[in-house]
BALOBA-1460 file (C-alpha; in Angstrom, 3 decimals):
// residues 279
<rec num="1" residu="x" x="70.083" y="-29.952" z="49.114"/>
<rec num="2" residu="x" x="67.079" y="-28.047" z="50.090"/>
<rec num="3" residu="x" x="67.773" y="-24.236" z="51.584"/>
<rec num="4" residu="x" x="68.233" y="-24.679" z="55.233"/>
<rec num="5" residu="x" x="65.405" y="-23.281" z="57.491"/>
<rec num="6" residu="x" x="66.913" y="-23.013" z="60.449"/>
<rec num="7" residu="x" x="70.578" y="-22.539" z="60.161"/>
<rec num="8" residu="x" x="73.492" y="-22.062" z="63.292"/>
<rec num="9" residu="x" x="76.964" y="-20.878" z="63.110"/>
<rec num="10" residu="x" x="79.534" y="-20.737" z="66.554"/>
<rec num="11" residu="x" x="76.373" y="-20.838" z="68.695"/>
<rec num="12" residu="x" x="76.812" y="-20.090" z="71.824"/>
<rec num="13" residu="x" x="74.660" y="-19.667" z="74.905"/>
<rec num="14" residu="x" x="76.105" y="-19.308" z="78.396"/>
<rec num="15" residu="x" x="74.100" y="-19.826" z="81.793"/>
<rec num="16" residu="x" x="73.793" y="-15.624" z="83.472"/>
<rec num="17" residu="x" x="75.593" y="-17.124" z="86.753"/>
<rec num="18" residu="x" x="79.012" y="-15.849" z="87.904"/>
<rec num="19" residu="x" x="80.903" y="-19.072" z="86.423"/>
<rec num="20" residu="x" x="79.178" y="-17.940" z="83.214"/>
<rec num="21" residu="x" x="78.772" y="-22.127" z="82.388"/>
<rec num="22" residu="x" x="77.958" y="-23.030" z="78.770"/>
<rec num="23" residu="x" x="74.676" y="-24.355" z="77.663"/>
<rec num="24" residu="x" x="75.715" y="-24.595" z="74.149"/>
<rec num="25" residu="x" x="78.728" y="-24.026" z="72.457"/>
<rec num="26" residu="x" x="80.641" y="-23.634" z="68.999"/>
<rec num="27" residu="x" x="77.276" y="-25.014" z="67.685"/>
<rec num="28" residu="x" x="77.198" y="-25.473" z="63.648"/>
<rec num="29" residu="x" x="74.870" y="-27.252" z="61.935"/>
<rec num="30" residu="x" x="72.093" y="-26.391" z="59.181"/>
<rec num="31" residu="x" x="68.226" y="-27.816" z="59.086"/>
<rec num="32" residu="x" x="66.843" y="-28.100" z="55.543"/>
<rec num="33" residu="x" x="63.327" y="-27.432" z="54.577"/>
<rec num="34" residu="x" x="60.782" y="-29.940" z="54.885"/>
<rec num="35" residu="x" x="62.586" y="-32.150" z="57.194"/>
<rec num="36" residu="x" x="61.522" y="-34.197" z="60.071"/>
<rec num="37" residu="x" x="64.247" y="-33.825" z="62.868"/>
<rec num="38" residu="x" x="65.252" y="-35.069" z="65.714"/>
<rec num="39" residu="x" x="66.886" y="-33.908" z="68.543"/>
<rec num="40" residu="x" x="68.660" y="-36.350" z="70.844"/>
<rec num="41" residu="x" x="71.343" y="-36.322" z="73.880"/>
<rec num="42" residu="x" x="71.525" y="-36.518" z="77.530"/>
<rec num="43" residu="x" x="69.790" y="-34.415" z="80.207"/>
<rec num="44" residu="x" x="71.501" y="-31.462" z="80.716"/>
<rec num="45" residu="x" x="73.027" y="-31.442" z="77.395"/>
<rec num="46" residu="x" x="71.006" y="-28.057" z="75.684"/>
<rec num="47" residu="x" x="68.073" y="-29.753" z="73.491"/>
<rec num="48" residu="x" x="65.789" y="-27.476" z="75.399"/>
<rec num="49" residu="x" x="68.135" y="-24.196" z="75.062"/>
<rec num="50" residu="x" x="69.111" y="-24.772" z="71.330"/>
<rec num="51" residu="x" x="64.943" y="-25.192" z="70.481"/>
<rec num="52" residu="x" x="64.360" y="-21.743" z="72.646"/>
<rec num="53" residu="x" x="67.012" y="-20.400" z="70.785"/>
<rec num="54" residu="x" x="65.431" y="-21.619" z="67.734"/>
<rec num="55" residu="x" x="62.056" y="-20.176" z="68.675"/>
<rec num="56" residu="x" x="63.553" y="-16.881" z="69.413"/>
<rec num="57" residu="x" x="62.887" y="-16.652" z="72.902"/>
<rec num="58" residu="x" x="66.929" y="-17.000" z="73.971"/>
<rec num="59" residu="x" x="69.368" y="-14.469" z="72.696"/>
<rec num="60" residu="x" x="72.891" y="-16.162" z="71.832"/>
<rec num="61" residu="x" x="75.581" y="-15.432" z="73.962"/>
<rec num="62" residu="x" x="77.962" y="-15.938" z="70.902"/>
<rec num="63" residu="x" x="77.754" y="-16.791" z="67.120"/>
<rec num="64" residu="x" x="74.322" y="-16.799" z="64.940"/>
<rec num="65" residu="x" x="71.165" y="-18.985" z="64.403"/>
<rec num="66" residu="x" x="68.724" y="-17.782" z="62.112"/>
<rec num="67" residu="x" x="65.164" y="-19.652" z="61.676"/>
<rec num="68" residu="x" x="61.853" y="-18.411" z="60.290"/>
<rec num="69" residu="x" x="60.186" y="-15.442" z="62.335"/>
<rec num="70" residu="x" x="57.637" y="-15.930" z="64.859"/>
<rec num="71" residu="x" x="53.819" y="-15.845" z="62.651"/>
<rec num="72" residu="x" x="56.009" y="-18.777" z="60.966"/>
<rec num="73" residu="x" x="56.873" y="-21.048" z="63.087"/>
<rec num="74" residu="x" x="55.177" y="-22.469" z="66.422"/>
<rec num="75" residu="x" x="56.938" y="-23.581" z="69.986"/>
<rec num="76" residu="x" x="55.496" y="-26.352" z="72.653"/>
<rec num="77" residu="x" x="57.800" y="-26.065" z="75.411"/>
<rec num="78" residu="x" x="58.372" y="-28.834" z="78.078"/>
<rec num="79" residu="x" x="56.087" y="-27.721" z="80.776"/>
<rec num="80" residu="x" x="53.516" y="-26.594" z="78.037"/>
<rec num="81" residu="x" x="52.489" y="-23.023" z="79.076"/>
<rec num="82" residu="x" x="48.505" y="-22.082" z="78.842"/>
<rec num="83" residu="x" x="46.520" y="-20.125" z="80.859"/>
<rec num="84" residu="x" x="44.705" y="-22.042" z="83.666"/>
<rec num="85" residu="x" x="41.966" y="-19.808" z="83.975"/>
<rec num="86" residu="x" x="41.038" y="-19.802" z="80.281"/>
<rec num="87" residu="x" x="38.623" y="-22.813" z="79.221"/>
<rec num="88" residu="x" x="39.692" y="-25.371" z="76.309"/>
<rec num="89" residu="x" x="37.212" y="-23.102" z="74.280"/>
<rec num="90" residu="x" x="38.690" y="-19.789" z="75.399"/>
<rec num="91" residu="x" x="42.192" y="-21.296" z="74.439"/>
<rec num="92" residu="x" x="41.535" y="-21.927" z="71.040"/>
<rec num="93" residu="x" x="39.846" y="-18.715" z="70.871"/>
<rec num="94" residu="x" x="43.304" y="-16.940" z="71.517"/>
<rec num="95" residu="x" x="44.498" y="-19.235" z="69.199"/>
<rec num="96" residu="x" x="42.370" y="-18.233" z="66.135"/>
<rec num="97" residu="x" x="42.566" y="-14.451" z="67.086"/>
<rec num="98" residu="x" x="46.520" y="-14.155" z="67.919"/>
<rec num="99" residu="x" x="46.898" y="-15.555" z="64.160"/>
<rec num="100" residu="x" x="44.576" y="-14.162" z="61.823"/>
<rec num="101" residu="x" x="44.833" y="-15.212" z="58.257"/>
<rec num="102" residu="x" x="46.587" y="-18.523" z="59.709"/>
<rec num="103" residu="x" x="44.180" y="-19.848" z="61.959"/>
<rec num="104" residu="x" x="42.821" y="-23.577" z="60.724"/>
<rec num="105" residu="x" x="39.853" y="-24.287" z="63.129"/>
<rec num="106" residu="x" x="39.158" y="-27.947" z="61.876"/>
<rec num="107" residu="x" x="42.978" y="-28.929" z="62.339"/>
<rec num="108" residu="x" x="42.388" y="-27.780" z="66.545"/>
<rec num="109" residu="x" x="39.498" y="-29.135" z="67.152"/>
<rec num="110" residu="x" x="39.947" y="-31.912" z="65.454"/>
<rec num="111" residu="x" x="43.046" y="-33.142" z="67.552"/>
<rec num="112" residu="x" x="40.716" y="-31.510" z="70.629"/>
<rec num="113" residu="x" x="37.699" y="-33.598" z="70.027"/>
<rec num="114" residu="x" x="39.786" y="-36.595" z="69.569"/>
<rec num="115" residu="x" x="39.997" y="-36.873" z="73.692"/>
<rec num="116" residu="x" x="37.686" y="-35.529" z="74.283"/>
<rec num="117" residu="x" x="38.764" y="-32.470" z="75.739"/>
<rec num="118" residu="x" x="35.515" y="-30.709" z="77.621"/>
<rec num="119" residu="x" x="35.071" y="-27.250" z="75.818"/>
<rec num="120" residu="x" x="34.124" y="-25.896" z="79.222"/>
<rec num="121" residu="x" x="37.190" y="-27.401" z="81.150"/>
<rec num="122" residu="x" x="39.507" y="-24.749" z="82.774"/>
<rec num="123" residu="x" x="42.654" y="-25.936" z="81.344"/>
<rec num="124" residu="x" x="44.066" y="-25.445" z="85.180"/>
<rec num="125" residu="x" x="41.936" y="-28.625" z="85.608"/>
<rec num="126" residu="x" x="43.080" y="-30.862" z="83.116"/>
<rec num="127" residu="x" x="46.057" y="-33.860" z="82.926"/>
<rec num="128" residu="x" x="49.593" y="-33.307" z="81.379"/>
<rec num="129" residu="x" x="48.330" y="-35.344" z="78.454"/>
<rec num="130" residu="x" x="45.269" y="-33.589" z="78.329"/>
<rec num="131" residu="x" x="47.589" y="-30.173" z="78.365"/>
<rec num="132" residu="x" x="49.768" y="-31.939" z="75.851"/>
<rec num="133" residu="x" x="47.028" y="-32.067" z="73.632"/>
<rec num="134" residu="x" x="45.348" y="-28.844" z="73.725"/>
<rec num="135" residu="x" x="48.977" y="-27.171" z="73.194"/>
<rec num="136" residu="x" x="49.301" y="-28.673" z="70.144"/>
<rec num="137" residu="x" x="45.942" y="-28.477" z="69.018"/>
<rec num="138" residu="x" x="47.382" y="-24.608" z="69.422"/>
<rec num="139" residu="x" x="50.804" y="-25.281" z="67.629"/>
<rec num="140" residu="x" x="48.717" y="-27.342" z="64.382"/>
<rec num="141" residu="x" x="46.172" y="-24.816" z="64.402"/>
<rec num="142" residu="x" x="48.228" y="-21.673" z="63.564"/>
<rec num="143" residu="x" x="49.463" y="-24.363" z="60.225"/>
<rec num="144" residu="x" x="53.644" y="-23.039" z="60.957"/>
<rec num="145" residu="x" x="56.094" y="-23.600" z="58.461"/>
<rec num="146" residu="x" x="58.093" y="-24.521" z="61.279"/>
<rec num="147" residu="x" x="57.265" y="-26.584" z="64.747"/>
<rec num="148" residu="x" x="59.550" y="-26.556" z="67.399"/>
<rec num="149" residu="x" x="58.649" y="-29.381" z="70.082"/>
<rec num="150" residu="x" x="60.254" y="-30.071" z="73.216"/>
<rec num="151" residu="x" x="59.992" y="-33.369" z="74.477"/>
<rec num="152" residu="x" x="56.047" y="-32.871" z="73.333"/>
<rec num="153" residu="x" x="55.065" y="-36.653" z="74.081"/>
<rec num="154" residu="x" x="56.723" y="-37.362" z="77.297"/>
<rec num="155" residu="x" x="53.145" y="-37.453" z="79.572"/>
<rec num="156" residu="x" x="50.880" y="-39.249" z="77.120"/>
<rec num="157" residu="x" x="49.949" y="-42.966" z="77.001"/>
<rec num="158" residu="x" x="51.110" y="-44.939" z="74.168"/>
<rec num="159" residu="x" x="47.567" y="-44.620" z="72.155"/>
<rec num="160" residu="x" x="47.567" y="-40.785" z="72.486"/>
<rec num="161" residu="x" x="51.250" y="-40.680" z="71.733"/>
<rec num="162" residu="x" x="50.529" y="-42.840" z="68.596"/>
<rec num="163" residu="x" x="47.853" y="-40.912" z="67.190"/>
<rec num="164" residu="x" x="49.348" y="-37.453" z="67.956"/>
<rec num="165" residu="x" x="52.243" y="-38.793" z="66.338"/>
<rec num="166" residu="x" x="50.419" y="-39.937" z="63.074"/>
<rec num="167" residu="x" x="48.661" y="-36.409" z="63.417"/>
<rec num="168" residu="x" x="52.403" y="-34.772" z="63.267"/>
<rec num="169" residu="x" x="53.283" y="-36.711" z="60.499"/>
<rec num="170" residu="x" x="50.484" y="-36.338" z="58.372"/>
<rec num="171" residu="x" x="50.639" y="-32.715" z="58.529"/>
<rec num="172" residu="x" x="54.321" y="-32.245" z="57.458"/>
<rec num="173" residu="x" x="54.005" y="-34.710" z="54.447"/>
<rec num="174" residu="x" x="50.770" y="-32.981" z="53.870"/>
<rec num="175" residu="x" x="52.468" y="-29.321" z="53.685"/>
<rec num="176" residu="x" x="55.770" y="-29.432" z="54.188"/>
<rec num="177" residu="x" x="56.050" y="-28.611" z="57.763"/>
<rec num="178" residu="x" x="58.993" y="-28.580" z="58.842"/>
<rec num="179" residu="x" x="59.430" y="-30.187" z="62.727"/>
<rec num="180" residu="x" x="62.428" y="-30.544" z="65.117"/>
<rec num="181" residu="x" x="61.521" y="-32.885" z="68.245"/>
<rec num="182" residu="x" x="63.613" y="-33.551" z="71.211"/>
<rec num="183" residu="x" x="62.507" y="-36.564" z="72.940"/>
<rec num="184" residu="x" x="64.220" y="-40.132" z="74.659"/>
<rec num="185" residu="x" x="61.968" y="-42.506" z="73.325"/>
<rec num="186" residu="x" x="64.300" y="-43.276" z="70.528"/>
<rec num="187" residu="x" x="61.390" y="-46.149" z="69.037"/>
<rec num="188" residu="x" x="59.474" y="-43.214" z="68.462"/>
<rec num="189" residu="x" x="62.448" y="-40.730" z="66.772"/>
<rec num="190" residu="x" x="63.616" y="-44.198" z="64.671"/>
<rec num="191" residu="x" x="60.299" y="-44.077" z="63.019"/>
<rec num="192" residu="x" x="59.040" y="-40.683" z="62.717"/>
<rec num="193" residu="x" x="62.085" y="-38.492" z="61.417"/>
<rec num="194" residu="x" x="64.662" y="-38.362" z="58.962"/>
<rec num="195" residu="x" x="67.039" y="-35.795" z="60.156"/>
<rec num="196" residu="x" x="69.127" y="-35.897" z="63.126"/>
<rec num="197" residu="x" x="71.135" y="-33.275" z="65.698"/>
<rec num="198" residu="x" x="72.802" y="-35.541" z="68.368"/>
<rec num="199" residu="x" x="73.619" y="-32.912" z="70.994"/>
<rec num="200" residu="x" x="75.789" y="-33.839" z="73.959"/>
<rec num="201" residu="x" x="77.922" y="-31.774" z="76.303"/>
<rec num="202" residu="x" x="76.134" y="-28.386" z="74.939"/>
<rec num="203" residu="x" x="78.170" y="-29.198" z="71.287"/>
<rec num="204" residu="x" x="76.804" y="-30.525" z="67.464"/>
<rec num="205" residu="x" x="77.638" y="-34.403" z="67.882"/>
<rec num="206" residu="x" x="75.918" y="-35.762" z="65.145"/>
<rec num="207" residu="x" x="74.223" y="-33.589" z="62.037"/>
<rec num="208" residu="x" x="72.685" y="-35.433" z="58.911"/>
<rec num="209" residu="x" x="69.984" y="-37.128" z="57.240"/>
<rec num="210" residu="x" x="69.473" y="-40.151" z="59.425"/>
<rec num="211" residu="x" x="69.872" y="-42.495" z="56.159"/>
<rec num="212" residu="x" x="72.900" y="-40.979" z="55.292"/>
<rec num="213" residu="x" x="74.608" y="-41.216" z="59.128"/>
<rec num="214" residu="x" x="73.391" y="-44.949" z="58.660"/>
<rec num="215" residu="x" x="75.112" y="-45.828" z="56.003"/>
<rec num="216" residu="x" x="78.327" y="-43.777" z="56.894"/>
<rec num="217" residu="x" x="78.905" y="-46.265" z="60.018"/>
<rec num="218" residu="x" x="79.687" y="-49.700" z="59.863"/>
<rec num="219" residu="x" x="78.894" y="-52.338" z="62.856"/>
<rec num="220" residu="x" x="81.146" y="-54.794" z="63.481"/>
<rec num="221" residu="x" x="80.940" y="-57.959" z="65.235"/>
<rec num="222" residu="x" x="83.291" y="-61.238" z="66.207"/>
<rec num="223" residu="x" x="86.496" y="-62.155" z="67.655"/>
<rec num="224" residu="x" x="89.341" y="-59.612" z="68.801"/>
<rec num="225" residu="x" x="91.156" y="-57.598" z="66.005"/>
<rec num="226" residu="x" x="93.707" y="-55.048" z="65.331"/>
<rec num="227" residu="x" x="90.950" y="-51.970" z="64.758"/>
<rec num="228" residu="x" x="93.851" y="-49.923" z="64.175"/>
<rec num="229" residu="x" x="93.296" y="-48.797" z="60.189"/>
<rec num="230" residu="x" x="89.803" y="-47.693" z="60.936"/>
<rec num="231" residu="x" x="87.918" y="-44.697" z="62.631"/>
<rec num="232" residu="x" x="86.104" y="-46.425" z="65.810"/>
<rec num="233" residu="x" x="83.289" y="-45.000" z="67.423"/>
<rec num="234" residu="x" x="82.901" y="-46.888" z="70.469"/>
<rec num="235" residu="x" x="84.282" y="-50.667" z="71.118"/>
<rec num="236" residu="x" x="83.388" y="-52.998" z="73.626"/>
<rec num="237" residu="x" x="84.337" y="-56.737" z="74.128"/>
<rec num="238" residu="x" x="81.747" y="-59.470" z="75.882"/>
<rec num="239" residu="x" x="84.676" y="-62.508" z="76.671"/>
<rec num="240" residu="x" x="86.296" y="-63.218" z="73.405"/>
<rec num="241" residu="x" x="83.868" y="-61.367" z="71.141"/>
<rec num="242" residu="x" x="84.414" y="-57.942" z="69.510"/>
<rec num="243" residu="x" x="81.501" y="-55.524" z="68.789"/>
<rec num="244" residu="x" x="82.470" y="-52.306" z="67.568"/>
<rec num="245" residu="x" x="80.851" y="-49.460" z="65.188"/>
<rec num="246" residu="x" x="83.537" y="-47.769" z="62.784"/>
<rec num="247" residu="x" x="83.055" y="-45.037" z="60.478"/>
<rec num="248" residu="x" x="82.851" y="-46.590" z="57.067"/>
<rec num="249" residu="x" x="85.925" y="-45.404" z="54.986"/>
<rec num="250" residu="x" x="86.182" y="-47.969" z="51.778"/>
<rec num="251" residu="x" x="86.261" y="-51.904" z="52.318"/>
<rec num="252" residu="x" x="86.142" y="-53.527" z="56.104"/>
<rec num="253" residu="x" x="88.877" y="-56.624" z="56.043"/>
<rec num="254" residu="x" x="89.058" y="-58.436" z="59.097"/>
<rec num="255" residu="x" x="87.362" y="-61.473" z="60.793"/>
<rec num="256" residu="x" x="84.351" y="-59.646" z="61.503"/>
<rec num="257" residu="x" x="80.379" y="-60.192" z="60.316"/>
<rec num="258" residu="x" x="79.792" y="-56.732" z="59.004"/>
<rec num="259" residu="x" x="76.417" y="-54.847" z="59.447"/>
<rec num="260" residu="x" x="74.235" y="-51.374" z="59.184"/>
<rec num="261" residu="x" x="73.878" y="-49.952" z="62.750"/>
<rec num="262" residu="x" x="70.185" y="-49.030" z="64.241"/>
<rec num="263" residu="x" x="69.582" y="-45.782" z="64.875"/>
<rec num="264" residu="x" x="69.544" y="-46.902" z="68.683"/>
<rec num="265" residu="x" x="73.211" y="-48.626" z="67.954"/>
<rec num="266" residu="x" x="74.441" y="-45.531" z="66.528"/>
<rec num="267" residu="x" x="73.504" y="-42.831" z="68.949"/>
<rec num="268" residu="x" x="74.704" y="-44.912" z="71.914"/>
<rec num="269" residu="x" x="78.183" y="-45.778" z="70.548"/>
<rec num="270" residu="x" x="78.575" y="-42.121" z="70.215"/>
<rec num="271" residu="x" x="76.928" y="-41.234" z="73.422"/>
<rec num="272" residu="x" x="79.222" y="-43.605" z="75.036"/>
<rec num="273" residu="x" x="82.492" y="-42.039" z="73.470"/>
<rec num="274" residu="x" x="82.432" y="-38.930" z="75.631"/>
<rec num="275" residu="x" x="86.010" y="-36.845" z="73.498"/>
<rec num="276" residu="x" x="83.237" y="-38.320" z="70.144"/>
<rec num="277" residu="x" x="85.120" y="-39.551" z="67.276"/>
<rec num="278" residu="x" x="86.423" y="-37.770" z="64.048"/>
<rec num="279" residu="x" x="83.535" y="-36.311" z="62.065"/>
């Protein structure tokens, strides 16, 4: 396996409010190079946190997480933070002269003129998709080993979300980037990335190549069984018919049609198994 590039070990991070409430905890996992990742689990459950963490703009409250240093790696929050007073043009300005040496003007403006985006626009003036684009016209531009993005698609329209998507892509196969995404359009994760972190309850669910967690779970389908000599997931009955995913552990015997679990199949099974099952 590739060297990890981001890499956790008993993370913890705990809300500064007298009941000192956990945003993440006993967090383990490690991210390899190269890797397209995604980041999944319910509001609330510390996607955002573990990314700011990542980014190095959150101190852990316990353990360790260690990820490239800032000039290598770039961060698009949720609420995508820019200066409103500064033009598009003035933006990507900072942008080439916070990171000389890095700075790829074509890659910017390319994703920029693609809008358009006005160059005289105050950015203070512009739509969330419009800000969505000009912050990671910043993010490509400064060409990071690593990009950190935080629900980065959630105000565009399918088209832009498509294309900025295909932009995203291209760019790691084309050098290696490495991203982590959090997002809930789980269309979008199935066919972008190849990694996964399932986080739920502010703990490590899920951790894997998405391939790999695929083939690792078996979906099972027909009429009621003993379940008893395998691992389940999550089980759920619709009148006499059984659908359950199990962990696959050698041969499945039973009465059941046996299949490979979407991605969407997988996450909600464990989603919907709040203690999780055996890892």
């Amino acid at each position: 396996m590739t060297d990890p590039v981001i890499e956790a070990e008993g993370l913890g991070l705990h809300y500064r409010r007298r009941d000192r409430s956990w945003a993440l905890r006993d967090c383990t996992f490690a991210l390899p190079a190269g890797r397209v990742a995604a980041v999944v689990g319910p509001n609330g459950a510390g996607k955002s946190s573990l990314l700011a963490l990542a980014a190095g703009l959150l101190r852990p409250s316990k353990g360790r997480i260690e990820a490239p240093s800032r000039d290598r790696l770039a961060y698009v929050a949720q609420d995508k933070p820019l200066y409103g007073q500064f033009t598009v043009a003035e933006t990507l300005r900072m942008g080439r002269e916070l990171n000389p040496g890095r700075w790829d003007a074509a890659v910017a403006e390319n994703i920029v003129a693609a809008a358009p985006l006005p160059s005289k626009a105050r950015v203070r003036s512009l739509s969330g998709g419009q800000r969505t684009r000009l912050a990671l016209a910043l993010a490509l531009g400064k060409r990071p080993e690593v990009l950190l993005l935080d629900e980065p698609m959630a105000d565009l329209d399918p088209l832009a979300r498509h294309e900025l998507m295909g932009a995203l892509m291209a760019d790691a196969a084309e050098r290696g980037t490495t991203v982590v995404m959090s997002s809930h359009i789980l269309t979008e994760l199935e066919d972008a990335c190849d990694h996964l972190l399932l986080v739920q309850d502010g703990r490590i669910r899920l951790d894997g190549a998405i391939d790999e967690l695929l083939a690792a779970h078996t979906l099972l389908t027909g009429p009621l069984a003993d379940l008893a000599p395998h691992t389940v997931v999550d089980s759920r009955t619709t009148g006499r018919q059984l659908i359950a995913l199990i962990r696959r552990e050698g041969p499945v015997e039973g009465p059941w049609e046996t299949s490979e679990p979407s991605l969407e199949e997988l996450l909600l099974a464990h989603l919907r198994t709040p203690e999780g099952a055996p890892a």
